[in-house]
BAFI-791059 format. One record per residue (C-alpha): residue number from 1; residue in three letters; chain; z, x, y. Coordinates in steps of 0.05 Angstrom, whole numbers, plus 5000, padded with zeros to 4 digits. Layout:
BEGIN
REC ketor fipa drendren    Z    X    Y
REC   NUM  ALA        A    Z    X    Y
...
//
This chain:
BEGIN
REC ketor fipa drendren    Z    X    Y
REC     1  UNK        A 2033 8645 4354
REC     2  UNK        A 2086 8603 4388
REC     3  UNK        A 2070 8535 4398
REC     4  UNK        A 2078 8544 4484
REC     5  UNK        A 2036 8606 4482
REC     6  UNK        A 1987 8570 4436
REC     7  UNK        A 1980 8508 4480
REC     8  UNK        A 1985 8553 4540
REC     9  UNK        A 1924 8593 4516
REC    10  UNK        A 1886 8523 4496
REC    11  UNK        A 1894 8486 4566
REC    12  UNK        A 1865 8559 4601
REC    13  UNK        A 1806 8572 4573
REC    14  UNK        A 1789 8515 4513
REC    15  UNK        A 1749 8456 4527
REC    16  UNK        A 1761 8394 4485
REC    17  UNK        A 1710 8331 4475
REC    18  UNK        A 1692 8297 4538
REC    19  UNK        A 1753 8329 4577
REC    20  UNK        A 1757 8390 4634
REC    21  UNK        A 1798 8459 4623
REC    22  UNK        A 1860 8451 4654
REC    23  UNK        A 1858 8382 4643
REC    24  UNK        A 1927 8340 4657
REC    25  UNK        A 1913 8294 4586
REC    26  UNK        A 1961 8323 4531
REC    27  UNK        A 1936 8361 4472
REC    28  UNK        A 1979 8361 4410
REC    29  UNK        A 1979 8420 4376
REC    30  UNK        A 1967 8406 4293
REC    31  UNK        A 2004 8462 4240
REC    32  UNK        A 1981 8429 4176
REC    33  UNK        A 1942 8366 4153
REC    34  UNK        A 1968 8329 4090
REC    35  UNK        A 1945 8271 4056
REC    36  UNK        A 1944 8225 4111
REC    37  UNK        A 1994 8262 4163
REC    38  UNK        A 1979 8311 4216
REC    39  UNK        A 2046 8358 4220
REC    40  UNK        A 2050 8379 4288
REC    41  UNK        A 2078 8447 4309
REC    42  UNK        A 2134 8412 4340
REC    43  UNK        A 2153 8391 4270
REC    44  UNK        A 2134 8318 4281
REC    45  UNK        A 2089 8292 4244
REC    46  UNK        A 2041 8230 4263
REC    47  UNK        A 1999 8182 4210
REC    48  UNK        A 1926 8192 4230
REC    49  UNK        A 1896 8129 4245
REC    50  UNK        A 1829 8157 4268
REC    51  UNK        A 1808 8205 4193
REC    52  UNK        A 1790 8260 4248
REC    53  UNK        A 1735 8213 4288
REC    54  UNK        A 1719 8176 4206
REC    55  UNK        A 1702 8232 4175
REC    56  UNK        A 1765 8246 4133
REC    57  UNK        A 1763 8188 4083
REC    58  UNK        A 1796 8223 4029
REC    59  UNK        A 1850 8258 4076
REC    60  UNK        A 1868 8326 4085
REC    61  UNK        A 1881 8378 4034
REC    62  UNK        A 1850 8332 3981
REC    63  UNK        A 1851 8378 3909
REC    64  UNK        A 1794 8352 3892
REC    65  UNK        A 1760 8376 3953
REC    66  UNK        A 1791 8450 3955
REC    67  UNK        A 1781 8450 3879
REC    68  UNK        A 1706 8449 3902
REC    69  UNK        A 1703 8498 3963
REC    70  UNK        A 1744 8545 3920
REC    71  UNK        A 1695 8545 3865
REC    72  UNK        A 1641 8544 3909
REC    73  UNK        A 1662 8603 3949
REC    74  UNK        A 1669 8652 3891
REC    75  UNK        A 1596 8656 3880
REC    76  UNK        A 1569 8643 3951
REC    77  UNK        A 1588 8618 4019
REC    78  UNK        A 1518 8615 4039
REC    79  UNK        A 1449 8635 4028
REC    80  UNK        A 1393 8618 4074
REC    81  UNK        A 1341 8562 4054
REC    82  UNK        A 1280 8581 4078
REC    83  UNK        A 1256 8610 4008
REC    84  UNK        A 1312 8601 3967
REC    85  UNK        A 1347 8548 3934
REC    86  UNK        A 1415 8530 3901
REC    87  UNK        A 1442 8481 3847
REC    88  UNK        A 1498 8450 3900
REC    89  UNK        A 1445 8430 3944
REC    90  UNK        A 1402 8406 3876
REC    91  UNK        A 1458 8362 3852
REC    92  UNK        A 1472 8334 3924
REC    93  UNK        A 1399 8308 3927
REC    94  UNK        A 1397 8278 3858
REC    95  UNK        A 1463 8247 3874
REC    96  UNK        A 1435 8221 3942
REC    97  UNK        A 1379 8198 3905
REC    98  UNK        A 1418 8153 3855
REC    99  UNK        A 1461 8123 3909
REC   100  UNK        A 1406 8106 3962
REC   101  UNK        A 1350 8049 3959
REC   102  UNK        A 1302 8079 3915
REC   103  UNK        A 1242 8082 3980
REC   104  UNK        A 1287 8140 4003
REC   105  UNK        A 1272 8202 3961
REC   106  UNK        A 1255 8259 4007
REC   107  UNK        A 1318 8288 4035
REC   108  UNK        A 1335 8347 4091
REC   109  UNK        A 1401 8367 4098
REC   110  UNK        A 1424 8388 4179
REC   111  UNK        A 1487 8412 4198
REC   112  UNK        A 1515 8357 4237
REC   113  UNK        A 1494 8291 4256
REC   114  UNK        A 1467 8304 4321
REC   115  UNK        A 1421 8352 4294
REC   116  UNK        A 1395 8296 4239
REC   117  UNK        A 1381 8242 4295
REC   118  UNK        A 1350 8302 4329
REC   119  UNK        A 1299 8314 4261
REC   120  UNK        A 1294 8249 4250
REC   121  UNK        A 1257 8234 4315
REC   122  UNK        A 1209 8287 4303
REC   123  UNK        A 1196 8258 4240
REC   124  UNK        A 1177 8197 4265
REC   125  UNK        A 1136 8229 4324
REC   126  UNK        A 1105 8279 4268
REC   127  UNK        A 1091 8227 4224
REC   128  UNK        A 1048 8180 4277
REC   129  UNK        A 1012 8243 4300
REC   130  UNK        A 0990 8252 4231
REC   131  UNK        A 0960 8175 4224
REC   132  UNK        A 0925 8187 4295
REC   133  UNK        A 0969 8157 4337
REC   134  UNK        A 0989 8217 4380
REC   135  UNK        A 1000 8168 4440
REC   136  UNK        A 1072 8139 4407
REC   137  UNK        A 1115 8178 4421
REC   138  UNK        A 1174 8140 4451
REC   139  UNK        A 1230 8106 4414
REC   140  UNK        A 1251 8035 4414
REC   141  UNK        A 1326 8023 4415
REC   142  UNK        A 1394 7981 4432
REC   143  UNK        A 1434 7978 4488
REC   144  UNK        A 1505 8001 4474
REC   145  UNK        A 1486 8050 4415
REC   146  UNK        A 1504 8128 4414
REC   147  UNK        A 1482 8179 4371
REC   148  UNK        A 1505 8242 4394
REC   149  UNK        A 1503 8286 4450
REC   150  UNK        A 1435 8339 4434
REC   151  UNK        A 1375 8320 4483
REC   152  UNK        A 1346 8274 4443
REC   153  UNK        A 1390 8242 4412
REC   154  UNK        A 1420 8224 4484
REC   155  UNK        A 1357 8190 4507
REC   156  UNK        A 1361 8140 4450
REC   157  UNK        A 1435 8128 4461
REC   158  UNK        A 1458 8071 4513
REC   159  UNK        A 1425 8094 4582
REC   160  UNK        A 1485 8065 4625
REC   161  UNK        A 1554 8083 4590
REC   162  UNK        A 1569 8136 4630
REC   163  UNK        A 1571 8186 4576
REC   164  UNK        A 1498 8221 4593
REC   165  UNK        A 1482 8177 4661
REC   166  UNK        A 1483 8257 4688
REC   167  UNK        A 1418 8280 4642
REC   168  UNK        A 1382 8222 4658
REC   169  UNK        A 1324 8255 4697
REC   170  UNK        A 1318 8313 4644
REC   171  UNK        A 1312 8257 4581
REC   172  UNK        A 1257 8224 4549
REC   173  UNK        A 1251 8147 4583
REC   174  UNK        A 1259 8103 4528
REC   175  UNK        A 1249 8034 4510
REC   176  UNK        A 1319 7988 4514
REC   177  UNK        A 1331 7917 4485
REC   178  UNK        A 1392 7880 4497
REC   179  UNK        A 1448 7894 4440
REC   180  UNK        A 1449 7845 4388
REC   181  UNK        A 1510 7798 4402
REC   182  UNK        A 1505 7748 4346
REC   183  UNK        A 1572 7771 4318
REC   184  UNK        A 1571 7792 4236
REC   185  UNK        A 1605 7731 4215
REC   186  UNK        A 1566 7682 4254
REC   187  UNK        A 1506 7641 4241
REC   188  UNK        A 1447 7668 4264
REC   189  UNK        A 1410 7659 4328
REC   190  UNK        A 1338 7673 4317
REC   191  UNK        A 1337 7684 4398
REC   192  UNK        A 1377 7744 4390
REC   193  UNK        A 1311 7780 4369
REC   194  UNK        A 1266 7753 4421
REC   195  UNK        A 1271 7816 4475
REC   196  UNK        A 1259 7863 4418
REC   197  UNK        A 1199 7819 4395
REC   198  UNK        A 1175 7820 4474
REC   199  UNK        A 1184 7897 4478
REC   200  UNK        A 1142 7910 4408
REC   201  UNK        A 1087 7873 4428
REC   202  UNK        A 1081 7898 4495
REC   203  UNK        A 1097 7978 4475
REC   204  UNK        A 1068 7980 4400
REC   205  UNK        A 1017 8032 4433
REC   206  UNK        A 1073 8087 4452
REC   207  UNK        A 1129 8078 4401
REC   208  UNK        A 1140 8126 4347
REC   209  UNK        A 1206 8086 4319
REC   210  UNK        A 1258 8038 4321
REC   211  UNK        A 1332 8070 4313
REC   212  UNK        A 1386 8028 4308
REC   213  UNK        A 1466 8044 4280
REC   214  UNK        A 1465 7987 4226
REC   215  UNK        A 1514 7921 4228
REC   216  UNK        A 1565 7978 4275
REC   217  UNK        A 1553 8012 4340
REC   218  UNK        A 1605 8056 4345
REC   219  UNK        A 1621 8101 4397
REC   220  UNK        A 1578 8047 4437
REC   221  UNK        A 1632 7992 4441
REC   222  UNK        A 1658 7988 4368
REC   223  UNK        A 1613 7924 4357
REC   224  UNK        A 1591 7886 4292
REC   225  UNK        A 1533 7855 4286
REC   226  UNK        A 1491 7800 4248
REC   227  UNK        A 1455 7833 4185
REC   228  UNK        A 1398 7788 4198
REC   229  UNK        A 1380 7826 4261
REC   230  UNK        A 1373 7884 4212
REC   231  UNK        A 1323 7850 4169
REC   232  UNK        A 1286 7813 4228
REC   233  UNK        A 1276 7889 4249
REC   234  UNK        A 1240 7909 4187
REC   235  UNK        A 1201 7861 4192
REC   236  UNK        A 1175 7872 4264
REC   237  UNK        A 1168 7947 4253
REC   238  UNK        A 1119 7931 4190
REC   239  UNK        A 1085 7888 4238
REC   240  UNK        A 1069 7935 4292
REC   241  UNK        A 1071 8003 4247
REC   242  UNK        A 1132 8031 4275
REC   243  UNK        A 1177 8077 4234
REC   244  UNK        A 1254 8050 4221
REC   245  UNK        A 1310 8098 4233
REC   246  UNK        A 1377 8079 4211
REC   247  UNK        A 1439 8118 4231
REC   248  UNK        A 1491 8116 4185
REC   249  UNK        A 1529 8175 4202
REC   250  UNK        A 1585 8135 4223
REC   251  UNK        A 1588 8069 4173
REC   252  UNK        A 1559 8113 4119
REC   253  UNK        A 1603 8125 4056
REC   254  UNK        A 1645 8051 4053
REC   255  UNK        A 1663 8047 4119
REC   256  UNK        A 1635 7975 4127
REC   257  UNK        A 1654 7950 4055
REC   258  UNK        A 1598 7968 4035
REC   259  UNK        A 1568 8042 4008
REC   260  UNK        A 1524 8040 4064
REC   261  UNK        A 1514 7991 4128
REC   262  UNK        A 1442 7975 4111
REC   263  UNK        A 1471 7935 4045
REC   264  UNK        A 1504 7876 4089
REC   265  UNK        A 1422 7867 4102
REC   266  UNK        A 1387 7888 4041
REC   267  UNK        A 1341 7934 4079
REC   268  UNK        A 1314 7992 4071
REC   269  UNK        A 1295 8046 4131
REC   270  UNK        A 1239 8093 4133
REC   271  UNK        A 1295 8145 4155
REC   272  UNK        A 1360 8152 4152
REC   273  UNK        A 1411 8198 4172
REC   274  UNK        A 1484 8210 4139
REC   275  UNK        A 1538 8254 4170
REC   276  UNK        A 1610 8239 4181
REC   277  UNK        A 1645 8228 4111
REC   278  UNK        A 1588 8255 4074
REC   279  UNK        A 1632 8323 4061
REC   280  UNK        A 1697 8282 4072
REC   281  UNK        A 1709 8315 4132
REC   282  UNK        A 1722 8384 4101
REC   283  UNK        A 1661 8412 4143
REC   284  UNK        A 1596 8399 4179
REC   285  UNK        A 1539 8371 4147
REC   286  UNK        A 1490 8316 4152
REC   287  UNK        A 1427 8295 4117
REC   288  UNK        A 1366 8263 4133
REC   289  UNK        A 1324 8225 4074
REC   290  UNK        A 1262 8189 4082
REC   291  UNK        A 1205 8161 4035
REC   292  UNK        A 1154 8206 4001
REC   293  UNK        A 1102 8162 4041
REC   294  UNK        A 1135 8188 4108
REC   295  UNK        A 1144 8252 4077
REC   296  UNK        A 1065 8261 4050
REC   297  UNK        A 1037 8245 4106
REC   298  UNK        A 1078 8287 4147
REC   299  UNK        A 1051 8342 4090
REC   300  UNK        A 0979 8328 4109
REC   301  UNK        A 0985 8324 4185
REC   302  UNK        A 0957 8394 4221
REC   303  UNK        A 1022 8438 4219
REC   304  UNK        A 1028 8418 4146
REC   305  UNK        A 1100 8420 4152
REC   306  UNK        A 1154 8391 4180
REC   307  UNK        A 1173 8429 4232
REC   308  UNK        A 1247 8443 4236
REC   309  UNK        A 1288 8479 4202
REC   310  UNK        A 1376 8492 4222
REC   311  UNK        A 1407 8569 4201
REC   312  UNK        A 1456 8545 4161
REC   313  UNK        A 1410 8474 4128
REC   314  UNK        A 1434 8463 4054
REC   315  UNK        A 1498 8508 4068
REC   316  UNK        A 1527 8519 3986
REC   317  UNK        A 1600 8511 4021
REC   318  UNK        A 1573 8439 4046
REC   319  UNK        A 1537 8423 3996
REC   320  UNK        A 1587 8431 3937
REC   321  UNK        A 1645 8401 3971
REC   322  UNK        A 1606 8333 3982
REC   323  UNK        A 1583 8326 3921
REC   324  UNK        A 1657 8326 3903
REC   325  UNK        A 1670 8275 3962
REC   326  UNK        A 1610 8230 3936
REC   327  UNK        A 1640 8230 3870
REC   328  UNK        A 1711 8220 3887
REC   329  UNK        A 1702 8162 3921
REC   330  UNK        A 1645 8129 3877
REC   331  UNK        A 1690 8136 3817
REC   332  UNK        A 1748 8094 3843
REC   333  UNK        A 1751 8033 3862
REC   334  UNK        A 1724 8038 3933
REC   335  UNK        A 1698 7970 3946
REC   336  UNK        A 1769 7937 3917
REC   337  UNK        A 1808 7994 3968
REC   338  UNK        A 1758 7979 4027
REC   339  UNK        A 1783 7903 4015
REC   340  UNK        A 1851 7916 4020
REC   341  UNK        A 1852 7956 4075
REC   342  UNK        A 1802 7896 4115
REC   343  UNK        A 1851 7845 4093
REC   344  UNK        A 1923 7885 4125
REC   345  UNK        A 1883 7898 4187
REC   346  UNK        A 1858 7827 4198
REC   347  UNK        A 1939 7802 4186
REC   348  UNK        A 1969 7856 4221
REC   349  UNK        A 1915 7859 4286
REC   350  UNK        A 1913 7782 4294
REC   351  UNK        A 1978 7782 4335
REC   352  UNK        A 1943 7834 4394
REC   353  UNK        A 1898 7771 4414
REC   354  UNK        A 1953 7736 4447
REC   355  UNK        A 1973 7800 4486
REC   356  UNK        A 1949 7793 4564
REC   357  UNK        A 1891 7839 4572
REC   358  UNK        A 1869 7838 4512
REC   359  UNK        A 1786 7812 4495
REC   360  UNK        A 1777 7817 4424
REC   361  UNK        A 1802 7829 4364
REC   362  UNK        A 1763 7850 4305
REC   363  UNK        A 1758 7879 4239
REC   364  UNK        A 1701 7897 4189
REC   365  UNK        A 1714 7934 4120
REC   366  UNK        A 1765 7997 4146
REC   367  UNK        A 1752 7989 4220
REC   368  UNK        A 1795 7951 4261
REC   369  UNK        A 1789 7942 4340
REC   370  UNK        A 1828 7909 4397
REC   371  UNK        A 1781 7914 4457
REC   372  UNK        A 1821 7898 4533
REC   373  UNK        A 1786 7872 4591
REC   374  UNK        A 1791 7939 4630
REC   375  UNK        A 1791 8019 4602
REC   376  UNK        A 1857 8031 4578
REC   377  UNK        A 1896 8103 4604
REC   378  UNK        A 1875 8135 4538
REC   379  UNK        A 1935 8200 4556
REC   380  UNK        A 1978 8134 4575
REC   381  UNK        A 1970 8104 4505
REC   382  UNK        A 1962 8167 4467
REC   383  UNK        A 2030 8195 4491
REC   384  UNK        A 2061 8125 4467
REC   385  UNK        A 2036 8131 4394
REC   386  UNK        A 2061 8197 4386
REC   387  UNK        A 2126 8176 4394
REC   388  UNK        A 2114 8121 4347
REC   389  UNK        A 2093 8178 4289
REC   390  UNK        A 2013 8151 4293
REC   391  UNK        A 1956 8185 4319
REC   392  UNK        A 1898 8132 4350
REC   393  UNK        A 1862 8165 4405
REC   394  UNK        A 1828 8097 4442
REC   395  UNK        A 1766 8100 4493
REC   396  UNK        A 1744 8060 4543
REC   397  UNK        A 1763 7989 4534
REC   398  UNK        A 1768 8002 4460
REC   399  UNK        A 1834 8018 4421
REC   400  UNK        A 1815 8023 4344
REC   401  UNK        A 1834 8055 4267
REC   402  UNK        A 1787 8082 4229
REC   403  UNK        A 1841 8114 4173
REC   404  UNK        A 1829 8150 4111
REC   405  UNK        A 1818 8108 4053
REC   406  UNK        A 1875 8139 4017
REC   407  UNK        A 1923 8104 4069
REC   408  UNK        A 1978 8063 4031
REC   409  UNK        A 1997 7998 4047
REC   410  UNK        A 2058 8019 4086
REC   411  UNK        A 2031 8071 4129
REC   412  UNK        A 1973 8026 4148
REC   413  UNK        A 2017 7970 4170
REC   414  UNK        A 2053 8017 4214
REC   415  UNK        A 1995 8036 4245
REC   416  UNK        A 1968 7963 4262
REC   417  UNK        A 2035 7945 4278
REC   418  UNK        A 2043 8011 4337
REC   419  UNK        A 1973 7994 4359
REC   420  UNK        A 1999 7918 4375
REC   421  UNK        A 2069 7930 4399
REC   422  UNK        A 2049 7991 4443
REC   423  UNK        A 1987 7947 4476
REC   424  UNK        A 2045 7894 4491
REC   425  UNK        A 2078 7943 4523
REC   426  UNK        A 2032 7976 4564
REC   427  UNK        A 1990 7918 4581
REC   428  UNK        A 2044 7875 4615
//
């Protein structure tokens, strides 16, 4: 197909994230995906600051990866898991098992990360049925979290981001307490946890669980957070019987500098949920792992079962390629890489907070943000990166990298260095 006819086709009839048919915003068409390059059908080719929304952490075409699928695919694509079983998704768990707190060894694998939040709060809502508190069934959460766009899964996101403002009268009311702003490398202030406190003690009757993105809200605002809020949390959920969720789909897997978020804090959920990286963005998968407590009880409530269960849970494809992701990153040096890449970012970023218009600069294991005063014209900004050979695709207020962890030292300085000099440009 010709690359007019192709985008031609795509702006009639395609809808992309968050954005109209027919929309005016540019779409770049993408031929191949190498290493850490998209190769556009244009013939340019970009450096992808973004690891296809942090997924990609090994990036594309990884041998190691299609070694896996390839292998994978000669004896099945998939086979349905509703009385059946398969040693890719056997060696996943075990290897989720060995690199998770050791509370955390029941495990259901989804098929995307919307779909886990989406289990996960009918785990918790299962699992307080089944102690005899049928009344708690609302969740507890954070202003300024997301975590994903399914029904549920809205209704604990941030009620007022404009994202799902329009389903507001067809979601579940939740309970909201003011984001944590105690910044990560601050001292703490004990007051940060006082609304949280106020809303357990007044709502311990009705809530199923707490669900929180640890130390990082992403799509939320791109913040980082004190890890003593995390462990001030457990606390107060032991307290007042409520069920922890964690969401790690997006900070799972390094991201943070550590393997998962929840280390910064040394605590340990009742549930969590992985997505993202977990097949190093070669497909969709996610996973949900809880505690055999959780899990037993939710065994001896009246259905007996938990009650869910996705077409394609435990997918062989899925399964087989992240144990291969797992395992490539575990056995390099991902903590030493995660540094380096922290350490270019904070030197290279540092110059955007002189730039006019510019809030905040900040940067946490292979995330780095500049956040502006006002939203930023994303097809404005996007446009102007292409033609500096990177591809950052900001929202809101927030310009930020998430790369692939494979991303040399060259590369990534070009991309810091087009994120700075383009804001300059754009914001004078």
């Amino acid at each position: 197909m010709e690359p007019d006819e192709l985008l031609a086709f795509d702006r009639g009839h395609l809808w992309h994230p968050y954005t109209a048919i027919g929309s005016d915003e540019p779409v770049y068409a993408v031929q191949s995906a190498h290493g850490v390059r998209l190769r556009l059908t244009d013939g340019r080719e970009l450096i992808d600051g973004m690891a296809s929304w942090w997924c990609a952490i090994h990036g594309y075409n990884h041998p190691v990866l299609n070694e896996a699928l390839t292998r994978q695919i000669d004896h099945m694509s998939h086979v349905m898991f509703g009385g059946l079983t398969h040693e890719p998704a056997v060696r996943l768990g075990k290897l989720l098992i060995e690199i998770t707190p050791e509370p955390l060894q029941a495990i259901f694998f989804a098929d995307s990360g919307s779909v886990s939040i989406e289990a996960a709060l009918k785990m918790a809502v299962q699992y307080q049925r089944a102690v005899g508190h049928d009344q708690r069934t609302r969740f507890l959460t954070v202003r300024g979290g997301y975590h994903g766009d399914t029904t549920g899964a809205m209704s604990v996101s941030d009620p007022e981001n404009g994202m799902h403002q329009l389903f507001s009268n067809m979601l579940n009311k939740q309970l909201y307490a003011p984001r944590p702003v105690c910044r990560f490398h601050e001292q703490w202030d004990q007051n940060d946890l006082n609304a949280m406190e106020d809303l357990l003690e007044t709502h311990q009757h009705e809530v199923a669980a707490m669900i929180i993105e640890p130390i990082v809200q992403g799509a939320g605002g791109m913040w980082f957070y004190h890890p003593e809020y995390l462990r001030q949390l457990r606390q107060l959920c032991d307290r007042y019987q409520v069920l922890l969720i964690f969401d790690e789909i997006a900070t799972g897997f390094a991201r943070t500098g550590e393997l998962f978020a929840m280390h910064h804090a040394g605590v340990v959920p009742d549930i969590l949920c992985i997505g993202k990286a977990l097949t190093g963005g070669t497909m969709t998968m996610a996973a949900i792992m809880t505690t055999m407590a959780v899990s037993n009880t939710i065994n001896q409530s009246e259905a007996g079962v938990f009650m869910h269960g996705p077409t394609f849970m435990a997918n062989p494809l899925a399964c087989a390629v992240a144990h291969a992701s797992i395992r490539l990153l575990l056995d390099g040096d991902w903590r030493g890489n995660i540094q380096r890449m922290e350490n270019i970012m904070r030197e290279e970023l540092a110059p955007a907070s002189t730039i006019n218009g510019v809030a905040d600069v900040r940067v946490l294991g292979a995330i780095g943000v500049i956040e502006t005063w006002t939203p930023v014209d994303r097809a404005r900004l996007c446009d102007a990166f292409v033609r500096r050979g990177v591809w950052i695709r900001p929202f809101s207020r927030f310009v930020y990298i998430m790369p692939p962890y494979i991303m040399q030292d060259e590369d990534l300085t070009h991309l810091c260095r087009s994120m700075v000099e383009t804001l300059a440009e754009t914001l004078a």
